[in-house]
FIKOLRO-674061 format. One record per residue (C-alpha): x, y, z; residue number from 1; residue in three letters. Coordinates in Angstrom, 1 decimal. Example, Ala and Ser with C-alpha at 12.3 -4.5 7.8 and 13.67 -1.06 7.14 Angstrom:
! residues 2
     east    north       up   seq   type
     12.3     -4.5      7.8     1    ALA
     13.7     -1.1      7.1     2    SER
//
This chain:
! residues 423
     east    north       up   seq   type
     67.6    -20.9    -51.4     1    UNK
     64.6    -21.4    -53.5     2    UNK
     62.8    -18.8    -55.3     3    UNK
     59.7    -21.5    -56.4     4    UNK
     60.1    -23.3    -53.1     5    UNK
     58.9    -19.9    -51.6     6    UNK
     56.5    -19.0    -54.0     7    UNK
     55.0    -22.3    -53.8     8    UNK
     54.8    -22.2    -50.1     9    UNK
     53.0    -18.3    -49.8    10    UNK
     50.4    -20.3    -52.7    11    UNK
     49.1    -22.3    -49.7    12    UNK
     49.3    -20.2    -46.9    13    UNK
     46.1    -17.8    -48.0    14    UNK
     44.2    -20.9    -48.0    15    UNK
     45.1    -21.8    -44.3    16    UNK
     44.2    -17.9    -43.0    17    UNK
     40.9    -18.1    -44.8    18    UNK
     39.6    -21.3    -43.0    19    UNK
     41.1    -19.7    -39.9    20    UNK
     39.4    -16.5    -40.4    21    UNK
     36.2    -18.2    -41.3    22    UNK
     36.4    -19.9    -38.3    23    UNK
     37.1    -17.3    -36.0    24    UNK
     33.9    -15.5    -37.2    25    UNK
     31.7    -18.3    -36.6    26    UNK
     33.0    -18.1    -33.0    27    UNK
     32.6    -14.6    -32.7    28    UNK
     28.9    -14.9    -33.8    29    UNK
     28.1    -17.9    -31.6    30    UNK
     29.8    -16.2    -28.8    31    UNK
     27.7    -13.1    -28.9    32    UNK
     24.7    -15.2    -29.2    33    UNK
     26.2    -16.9    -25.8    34    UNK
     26.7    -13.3    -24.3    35    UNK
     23.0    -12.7    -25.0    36    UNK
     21.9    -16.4    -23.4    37    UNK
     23.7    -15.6    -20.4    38    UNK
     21.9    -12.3    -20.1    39    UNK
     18.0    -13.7    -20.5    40    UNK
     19.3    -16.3    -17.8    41    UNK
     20.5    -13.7    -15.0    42    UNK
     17.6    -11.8    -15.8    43    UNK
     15.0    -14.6    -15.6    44    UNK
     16.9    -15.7    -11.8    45    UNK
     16.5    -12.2    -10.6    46    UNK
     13.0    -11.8    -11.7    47    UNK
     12.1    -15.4     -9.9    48    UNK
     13.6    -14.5     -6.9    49    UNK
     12.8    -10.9     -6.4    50    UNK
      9.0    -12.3     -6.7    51    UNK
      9.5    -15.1     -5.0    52    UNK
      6.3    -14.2     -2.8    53    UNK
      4.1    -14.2     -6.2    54    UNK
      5.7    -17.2     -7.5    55    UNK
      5.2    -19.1     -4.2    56    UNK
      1.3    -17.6     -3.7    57    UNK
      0.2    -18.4     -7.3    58    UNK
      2.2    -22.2     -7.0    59    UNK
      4.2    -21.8    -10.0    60    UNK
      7.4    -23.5     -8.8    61    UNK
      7.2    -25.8    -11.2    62    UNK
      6.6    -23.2    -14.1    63    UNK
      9.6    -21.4    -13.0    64    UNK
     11.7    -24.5    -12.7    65    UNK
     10.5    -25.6    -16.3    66    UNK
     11.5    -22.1    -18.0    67    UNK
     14.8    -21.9    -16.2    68    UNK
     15.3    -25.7    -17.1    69    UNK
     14.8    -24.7    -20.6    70    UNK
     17.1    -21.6    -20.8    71    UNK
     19.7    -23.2    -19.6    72    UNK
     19.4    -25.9    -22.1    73    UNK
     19.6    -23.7    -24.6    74    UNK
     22.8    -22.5    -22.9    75    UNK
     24.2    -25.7    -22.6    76    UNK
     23.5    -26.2    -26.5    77    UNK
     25.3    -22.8    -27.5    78    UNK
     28.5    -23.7    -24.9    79    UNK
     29.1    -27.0    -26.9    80    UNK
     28.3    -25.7    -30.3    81    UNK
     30.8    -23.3    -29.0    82    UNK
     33.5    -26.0    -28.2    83    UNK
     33.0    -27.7    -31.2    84    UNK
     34.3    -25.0    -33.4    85    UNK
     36.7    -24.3    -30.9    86    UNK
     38.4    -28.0    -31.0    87    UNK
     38.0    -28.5    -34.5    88    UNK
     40.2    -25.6    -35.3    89    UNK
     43.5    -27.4    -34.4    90    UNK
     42.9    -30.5    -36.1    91    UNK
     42.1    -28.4    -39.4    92    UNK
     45.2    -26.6    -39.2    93    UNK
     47.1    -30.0    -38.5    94    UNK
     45.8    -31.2    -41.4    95    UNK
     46.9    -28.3    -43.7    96    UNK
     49.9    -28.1    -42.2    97    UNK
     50.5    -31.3    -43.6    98    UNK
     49.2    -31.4    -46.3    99    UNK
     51.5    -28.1    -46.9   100    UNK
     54.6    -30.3    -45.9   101    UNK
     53.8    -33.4    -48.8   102    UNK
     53.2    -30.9    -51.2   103    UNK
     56.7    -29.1    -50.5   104    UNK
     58.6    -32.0    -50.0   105    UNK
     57.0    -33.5    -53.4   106    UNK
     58.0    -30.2    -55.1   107    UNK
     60.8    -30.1    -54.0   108    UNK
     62.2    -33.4    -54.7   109    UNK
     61.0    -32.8    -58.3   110    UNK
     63.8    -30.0    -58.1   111    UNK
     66.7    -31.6    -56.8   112    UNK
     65.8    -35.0    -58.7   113    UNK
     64.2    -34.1    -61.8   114    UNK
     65.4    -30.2    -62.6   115    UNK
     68.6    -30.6    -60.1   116    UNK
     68.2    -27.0    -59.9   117    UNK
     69.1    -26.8    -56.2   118    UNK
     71.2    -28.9    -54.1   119    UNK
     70.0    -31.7    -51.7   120    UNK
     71.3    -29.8    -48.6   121    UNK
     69.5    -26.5    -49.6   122    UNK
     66.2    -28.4    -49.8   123    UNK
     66.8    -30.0    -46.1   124    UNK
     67.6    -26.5    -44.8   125    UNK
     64.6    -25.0    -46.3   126    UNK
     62.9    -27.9    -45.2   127    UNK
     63.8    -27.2    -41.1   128    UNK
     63.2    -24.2    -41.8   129    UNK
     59.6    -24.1    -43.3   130    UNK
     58.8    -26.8    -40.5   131    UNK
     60.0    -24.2    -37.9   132    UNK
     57.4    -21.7    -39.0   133    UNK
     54.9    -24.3    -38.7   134    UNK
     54.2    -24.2    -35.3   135    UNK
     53.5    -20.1    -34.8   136    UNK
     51.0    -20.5    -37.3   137    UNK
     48.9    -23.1    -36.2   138    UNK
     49.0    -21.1    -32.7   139    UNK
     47.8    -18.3    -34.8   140    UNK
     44.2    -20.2    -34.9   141    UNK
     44.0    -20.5    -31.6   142    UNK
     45.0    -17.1    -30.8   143    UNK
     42.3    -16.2    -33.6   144    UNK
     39.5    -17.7    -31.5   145    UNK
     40.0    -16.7    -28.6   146    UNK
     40.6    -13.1    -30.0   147    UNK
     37.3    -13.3    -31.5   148    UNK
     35.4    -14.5    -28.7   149    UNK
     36.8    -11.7    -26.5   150    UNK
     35.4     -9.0    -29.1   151    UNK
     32.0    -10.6    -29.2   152    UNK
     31.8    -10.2    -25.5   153    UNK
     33.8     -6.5    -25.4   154    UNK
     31.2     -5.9    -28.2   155    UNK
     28.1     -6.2    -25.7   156    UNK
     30.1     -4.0    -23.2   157    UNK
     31.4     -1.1    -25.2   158    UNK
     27.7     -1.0    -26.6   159    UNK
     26.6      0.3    -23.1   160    UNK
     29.7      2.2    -22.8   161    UNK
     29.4      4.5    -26.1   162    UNK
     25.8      4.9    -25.6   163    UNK
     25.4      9.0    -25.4   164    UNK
     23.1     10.3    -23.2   165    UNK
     20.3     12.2    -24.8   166    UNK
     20.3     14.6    -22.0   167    UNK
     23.4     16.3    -21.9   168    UNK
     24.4     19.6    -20.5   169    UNK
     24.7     22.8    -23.3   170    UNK
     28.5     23.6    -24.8   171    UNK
     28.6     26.7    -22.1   172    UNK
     26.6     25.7    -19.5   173    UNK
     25.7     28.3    -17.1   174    UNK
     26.5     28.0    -13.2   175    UNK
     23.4     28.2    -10.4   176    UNK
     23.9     27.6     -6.8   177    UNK
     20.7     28.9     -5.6   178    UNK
     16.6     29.3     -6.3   179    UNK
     15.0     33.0     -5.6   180    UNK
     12.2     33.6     -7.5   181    UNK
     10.0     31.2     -9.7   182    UNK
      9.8     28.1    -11.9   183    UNK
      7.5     28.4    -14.8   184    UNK
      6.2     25.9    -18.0   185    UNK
      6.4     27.7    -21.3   186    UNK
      4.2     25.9    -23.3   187    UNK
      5.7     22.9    -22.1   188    UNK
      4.7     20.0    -24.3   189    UNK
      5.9     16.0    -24.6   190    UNK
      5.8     13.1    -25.7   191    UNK
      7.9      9.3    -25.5   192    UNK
      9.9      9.0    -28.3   193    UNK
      8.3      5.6    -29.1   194    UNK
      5.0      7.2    -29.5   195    UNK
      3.2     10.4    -30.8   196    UNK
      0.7     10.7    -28.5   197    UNK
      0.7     14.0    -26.3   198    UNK
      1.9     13.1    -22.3   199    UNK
      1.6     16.6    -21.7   200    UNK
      0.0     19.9    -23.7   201    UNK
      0.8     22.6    -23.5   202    UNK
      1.5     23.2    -20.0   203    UNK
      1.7     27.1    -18.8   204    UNK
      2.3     27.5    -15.6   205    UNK
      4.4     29.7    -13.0   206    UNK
      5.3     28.9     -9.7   207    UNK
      6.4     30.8     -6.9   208    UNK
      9.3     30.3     -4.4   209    UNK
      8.1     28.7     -0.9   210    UNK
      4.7     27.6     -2.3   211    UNK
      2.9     24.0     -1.5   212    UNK
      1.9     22.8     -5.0   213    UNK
     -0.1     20.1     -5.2   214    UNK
     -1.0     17.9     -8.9   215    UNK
     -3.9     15.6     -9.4   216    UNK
     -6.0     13.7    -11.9   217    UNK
     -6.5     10.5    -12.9   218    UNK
     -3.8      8.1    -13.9   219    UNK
     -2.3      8.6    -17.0   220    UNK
     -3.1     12.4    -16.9   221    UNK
      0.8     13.4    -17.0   222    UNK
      1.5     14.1    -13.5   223    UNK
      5.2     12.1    -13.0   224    UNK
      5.9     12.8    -16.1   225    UNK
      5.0     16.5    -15.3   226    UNK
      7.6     16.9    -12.6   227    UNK
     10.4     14.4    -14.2   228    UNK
     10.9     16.9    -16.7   229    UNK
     11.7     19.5    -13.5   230    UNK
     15.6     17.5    -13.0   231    UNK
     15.7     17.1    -16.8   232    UNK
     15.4     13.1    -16.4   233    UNK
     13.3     14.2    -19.9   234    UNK
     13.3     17.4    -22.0   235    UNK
     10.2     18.8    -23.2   236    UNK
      9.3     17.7    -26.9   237    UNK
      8.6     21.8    -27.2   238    UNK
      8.3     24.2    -24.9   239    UNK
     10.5     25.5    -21.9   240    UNK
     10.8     25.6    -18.6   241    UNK
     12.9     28.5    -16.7   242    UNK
     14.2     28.4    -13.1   243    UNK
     14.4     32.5    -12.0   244    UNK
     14.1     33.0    -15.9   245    UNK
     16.9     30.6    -16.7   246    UNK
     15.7     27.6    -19.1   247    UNK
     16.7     24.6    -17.4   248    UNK
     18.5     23.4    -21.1   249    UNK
     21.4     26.4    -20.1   250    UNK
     21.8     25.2    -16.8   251    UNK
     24.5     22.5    -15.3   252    UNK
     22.9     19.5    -14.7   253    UNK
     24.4     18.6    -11.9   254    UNK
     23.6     22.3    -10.1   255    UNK
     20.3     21.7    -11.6   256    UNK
     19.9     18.4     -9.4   257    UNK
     21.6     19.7     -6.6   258    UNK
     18.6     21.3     -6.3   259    UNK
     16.0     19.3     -5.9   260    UNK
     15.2     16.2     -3.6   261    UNK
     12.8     13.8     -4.7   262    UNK
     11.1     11.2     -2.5   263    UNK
      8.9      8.8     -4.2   264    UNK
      6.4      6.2     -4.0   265    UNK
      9.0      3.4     -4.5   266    UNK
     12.2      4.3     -2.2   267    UNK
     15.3      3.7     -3.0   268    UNK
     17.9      2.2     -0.4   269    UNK
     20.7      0.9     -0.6   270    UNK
     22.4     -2.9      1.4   271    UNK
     24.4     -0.5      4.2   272    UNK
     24.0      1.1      7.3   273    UNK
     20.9      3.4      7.7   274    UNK
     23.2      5.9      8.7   275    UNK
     25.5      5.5      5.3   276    UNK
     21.2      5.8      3.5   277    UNK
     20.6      9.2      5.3   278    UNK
     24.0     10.9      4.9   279    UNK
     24.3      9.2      0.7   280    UNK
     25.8     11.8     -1.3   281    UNK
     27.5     13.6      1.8   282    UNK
     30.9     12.9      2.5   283    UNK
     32.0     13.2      6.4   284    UNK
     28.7     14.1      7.4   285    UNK
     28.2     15.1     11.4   286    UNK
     26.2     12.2     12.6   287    UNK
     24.3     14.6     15.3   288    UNK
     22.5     16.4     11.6   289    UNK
     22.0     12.8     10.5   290    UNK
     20.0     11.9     14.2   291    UNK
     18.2     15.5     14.0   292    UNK
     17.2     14.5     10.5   293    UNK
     16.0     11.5     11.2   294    UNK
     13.8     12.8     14.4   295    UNK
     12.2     15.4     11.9   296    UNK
     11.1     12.6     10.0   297    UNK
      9.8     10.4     12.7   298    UNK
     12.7      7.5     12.3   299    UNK
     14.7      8.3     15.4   300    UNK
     12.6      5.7     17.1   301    UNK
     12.4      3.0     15.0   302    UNK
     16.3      3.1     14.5   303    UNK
     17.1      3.2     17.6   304    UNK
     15.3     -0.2     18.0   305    UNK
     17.1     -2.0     15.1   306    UNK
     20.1     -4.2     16.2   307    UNK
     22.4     -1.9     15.8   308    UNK
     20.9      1.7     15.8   309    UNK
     22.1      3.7     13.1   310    UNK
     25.2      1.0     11.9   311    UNK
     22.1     -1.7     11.4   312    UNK
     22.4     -2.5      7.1   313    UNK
     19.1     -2.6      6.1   314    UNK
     19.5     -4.8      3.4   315    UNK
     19.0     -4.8     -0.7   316    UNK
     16.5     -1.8     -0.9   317    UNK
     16.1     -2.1      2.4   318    UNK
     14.1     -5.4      2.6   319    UNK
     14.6     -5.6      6.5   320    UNK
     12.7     -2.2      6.9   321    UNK
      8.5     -2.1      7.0   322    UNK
      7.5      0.0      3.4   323    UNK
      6.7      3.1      6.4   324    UNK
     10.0      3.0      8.0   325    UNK
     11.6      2.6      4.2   326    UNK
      9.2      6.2      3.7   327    UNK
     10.8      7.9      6.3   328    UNK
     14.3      7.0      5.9   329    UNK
     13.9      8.5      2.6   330    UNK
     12.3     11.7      3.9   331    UNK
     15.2     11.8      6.5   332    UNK
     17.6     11.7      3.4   333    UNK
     16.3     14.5      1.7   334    UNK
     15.8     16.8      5.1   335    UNK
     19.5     16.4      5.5   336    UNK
     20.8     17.5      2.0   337    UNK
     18.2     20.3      2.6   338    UNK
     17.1     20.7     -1.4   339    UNK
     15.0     24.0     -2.0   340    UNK
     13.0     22.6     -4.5   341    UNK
     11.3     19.0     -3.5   342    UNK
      9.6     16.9     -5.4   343    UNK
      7.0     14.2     -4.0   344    UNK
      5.5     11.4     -5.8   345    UNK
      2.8      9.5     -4.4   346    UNK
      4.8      9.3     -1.3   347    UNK
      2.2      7.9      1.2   348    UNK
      0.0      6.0     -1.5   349    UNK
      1.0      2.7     -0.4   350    UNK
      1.2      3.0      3.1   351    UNK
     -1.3      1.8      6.2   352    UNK
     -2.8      4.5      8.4   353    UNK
     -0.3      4.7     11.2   354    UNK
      2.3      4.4      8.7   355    UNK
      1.0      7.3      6.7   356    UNK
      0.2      9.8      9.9   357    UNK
      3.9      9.8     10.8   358    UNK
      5.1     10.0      7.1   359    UNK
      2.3     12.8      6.6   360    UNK
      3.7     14.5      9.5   361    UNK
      7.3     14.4      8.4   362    UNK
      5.9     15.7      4.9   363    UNK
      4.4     18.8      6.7   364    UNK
      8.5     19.5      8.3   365    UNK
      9.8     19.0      4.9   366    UNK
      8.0     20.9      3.1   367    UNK
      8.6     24.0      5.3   368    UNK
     10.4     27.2      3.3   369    UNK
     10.5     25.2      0.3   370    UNK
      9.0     24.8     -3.3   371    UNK
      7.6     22.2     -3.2   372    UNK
      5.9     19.7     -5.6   373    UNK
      3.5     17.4     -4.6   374    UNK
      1.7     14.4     -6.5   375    UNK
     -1.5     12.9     -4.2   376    UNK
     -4.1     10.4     -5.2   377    UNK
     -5.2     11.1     -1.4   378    UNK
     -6.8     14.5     -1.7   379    UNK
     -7.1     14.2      2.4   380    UNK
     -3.0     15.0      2.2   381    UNK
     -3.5     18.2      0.0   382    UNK
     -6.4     20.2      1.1   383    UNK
     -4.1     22.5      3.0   384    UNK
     -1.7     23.0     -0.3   385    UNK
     -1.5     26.9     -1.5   386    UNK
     -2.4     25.7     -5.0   387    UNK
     -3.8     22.9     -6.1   388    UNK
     -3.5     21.8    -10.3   389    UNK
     -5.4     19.6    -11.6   390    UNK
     -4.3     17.6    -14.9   391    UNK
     -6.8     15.5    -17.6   392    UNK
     -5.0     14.4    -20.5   393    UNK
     -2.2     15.9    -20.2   394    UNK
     -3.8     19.3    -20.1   395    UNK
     -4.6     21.4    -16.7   396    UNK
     -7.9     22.0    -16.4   397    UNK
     -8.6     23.1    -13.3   398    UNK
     -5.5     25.6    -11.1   399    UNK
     -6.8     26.7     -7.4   400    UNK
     -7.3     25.9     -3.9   401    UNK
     -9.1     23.0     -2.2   402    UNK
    -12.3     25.2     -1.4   403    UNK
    -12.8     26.9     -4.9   404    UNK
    -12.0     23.8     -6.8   405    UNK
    -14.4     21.5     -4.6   406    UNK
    -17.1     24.6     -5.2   407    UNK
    -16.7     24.1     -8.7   408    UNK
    -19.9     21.1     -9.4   409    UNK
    -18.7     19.9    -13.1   410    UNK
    -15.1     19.9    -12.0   411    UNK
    -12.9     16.7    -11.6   412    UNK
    -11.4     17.8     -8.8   413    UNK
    -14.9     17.6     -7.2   414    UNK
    -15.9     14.4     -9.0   415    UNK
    -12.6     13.0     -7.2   416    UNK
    -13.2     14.1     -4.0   417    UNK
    -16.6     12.5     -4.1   418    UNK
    -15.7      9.3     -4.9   419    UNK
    -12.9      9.1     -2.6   420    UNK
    -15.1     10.3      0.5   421    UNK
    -18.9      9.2     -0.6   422    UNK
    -19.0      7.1      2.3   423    UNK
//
């Protein structure tokens, strides 16, 4: 119709995507900062009410209500910040729109009156339709912002979703179903990659198949860290460490894991039934080897006393449970999956004596015909170990049994056995 009608029209239209772009990038900022808010608020609810017991004992309702008051405030600050920018978008694009339509309809009068170079009728058709455009580009601001506050959250997501792994398994992994001979520490040294400081030095060490191994010293001397790097939840910072001559870098992961069972200091449960805890990671498991596990380590009892026996949900990490009936659920888990290799950390430490005689004694079953691993600050559950290493700084300073070690005067195995049994 018009070729400076056009022209003129594609002048203003940059202007328009450039305030809606700006805008849309405002949001997206202010949504991410929202994202973020939301997270320190979740987090400082759970915290609150998984130590509610603290809160309560130390009387700092108040405190927590004041915090929480004040994050939420800040919240509420970002949310209308947020629907500010939101609702002012429309009105701006409004008001270009029509300043757009008196700018074409005053050019283009100067056309048809002043330059007649196009007909009246042409300029009302191009008119209609410039107008009919009008409206899918003022959606395209809202479509904009809402765009733009979806990536800001997708952003936070996707950032937890392209995170690699730093332990991976090698390009040709190698296949193990089984442990024969030995583990053994090559030199095996490491360190947090936030720090430089030696957790372990130099660790040599070789252990045979079926063997009780017990680890002591101090805390801090490197003795979780010591067996953590055994399921490669670390790698040594140098070093290697072989199963039956295999570095544990070749080997699958997940055969690597199969494994091993670990039972720690803090067990992990999950909100279902204790039989679905027992039998976790086994699919159609026989519920008569779930009860014979469970007898071996002394929880047959105590189940059989909860509401509903074995279908009884123990709760979120198994709250309804005592921390000794927790202990031995846990042991009854690993019995069942039947790992060669087990790892135990600290796994009567916080437990009362009647609590820790029936663990102790489920302990003893499980560590029968395996390797096992064993971290103690109670030398009283180790003497009867077949080796006994003792760490200081990362180093192992002392490597025997209970009577040669406790012969040794200047040792620290004997300076620990002293002051744990000077009474």
């Amino acid at each position: 119709i018009s070729w400076q009608l056009t022209l003129f029209s594609l002048i203003v239209l940059p202007f328009s995507l450039i305030i809606i772009s700006y805008i849309g990038l405002i949001l997206r900022k202010q949504s991410g900062l929202l994202q973020q808010k939301m997270a320190d608020i979740t987090t400082n609810l759970h915290e609150t009410i998984t130590g509610v017991k603290i809160v309560k004992a130390f009387g700092m309702e108040e405190y927590e209500n004041k915090k929480f008051f004040s994050e939420t405030q800040k919240f509420f600050k970002l949310v209308l910040r947020i629907t500010r920018i939101r609702n002012i978008s429309s009105p701006v694009t409004e008001f270009l729109s029509v300043i757009v339509g008196v700018l074409i309809i005053y050019f283009g009068a100067q056309l048809v009156i002043v330059d007649k170079s196009i007909k009246p009728s042409e300029f009302i058709t191009f008119l209609f339709a410039i107008f009919q455009l009008m409206p899918p580009v003022k959606e395209l601001s809202s479509v904009n912002n809402r765009i733009q506050e979806s990536s800001a959250a997708a952003e936070r997501i996707f950032e937890i979703l392209d995170t690699e792994p730093k332990i991976k398994n090698a390009e040709s992994p190698v296949t193990v179903n089984s442990f024969k001979e030995s583990i053994t520490f090559k030199d095996v040294s490491f360190h947090y990659d936030d720090s430089d400081e030696l957790i372990l030095d130099r660790i040599n060490l070789e252990v045979k198949r079926g063997t009780i191994n017990a680890i002591v010293g101090s805390s801090g001397a490197g003795k979780t860290t010591m067996v953590d790097l055994l399921p490669r939840f670390y790698d040594p910072t140098s070093g290697k460490i072989l199963l039956d001559g295999i570095d544990i870098k070749e080997i699958r992961i997940e055969d690597l894991r199969r494994l091993m069972g670990i039972v720690t200091q803090e067990t992990v449960l999950f909100n279902e039934s204790v039989i679905r805890n027992i039998a976790y990671g086994l699919e159609n498991c026989d519920k008569e080897k779930v009860i014979e596990a469970a007898k071996a380590a002394n929880a047959h009892n105590f189940i059989l006393e909860l509401p509903k026996g074995y279908d009884t949900i123990i709760g979120e990490k198994g709250t309804k449970l005592s921390g000794g009936q927790r202990q031995r659920l846990s042991i009854a888990r690993a019995l069942l999956k039947n790992h060669p290799i087990m790892i135990l950390d600290e796994a009567t430490s916080s437990l009362d004596n009647e609590s820790e005689v029936l663990v102790q004694e489920a302990i003893e079953r499980l560590m029968q015909d395996r390797t096992t691993f064993v971290i103690a600050h109670r030398l009283s559950t180790i003497r009867n170990s077949d080796r006994i290493i003792v760490l200081d700084k990362g180093k192992i300073v002392q490597d025997g049994k209970h009577e040669g070690l406790l012969a040794d005067q200047s040792g620290i195995y004997r300076k620990l056995y002293e002051l744990q049994f000077r009474d």
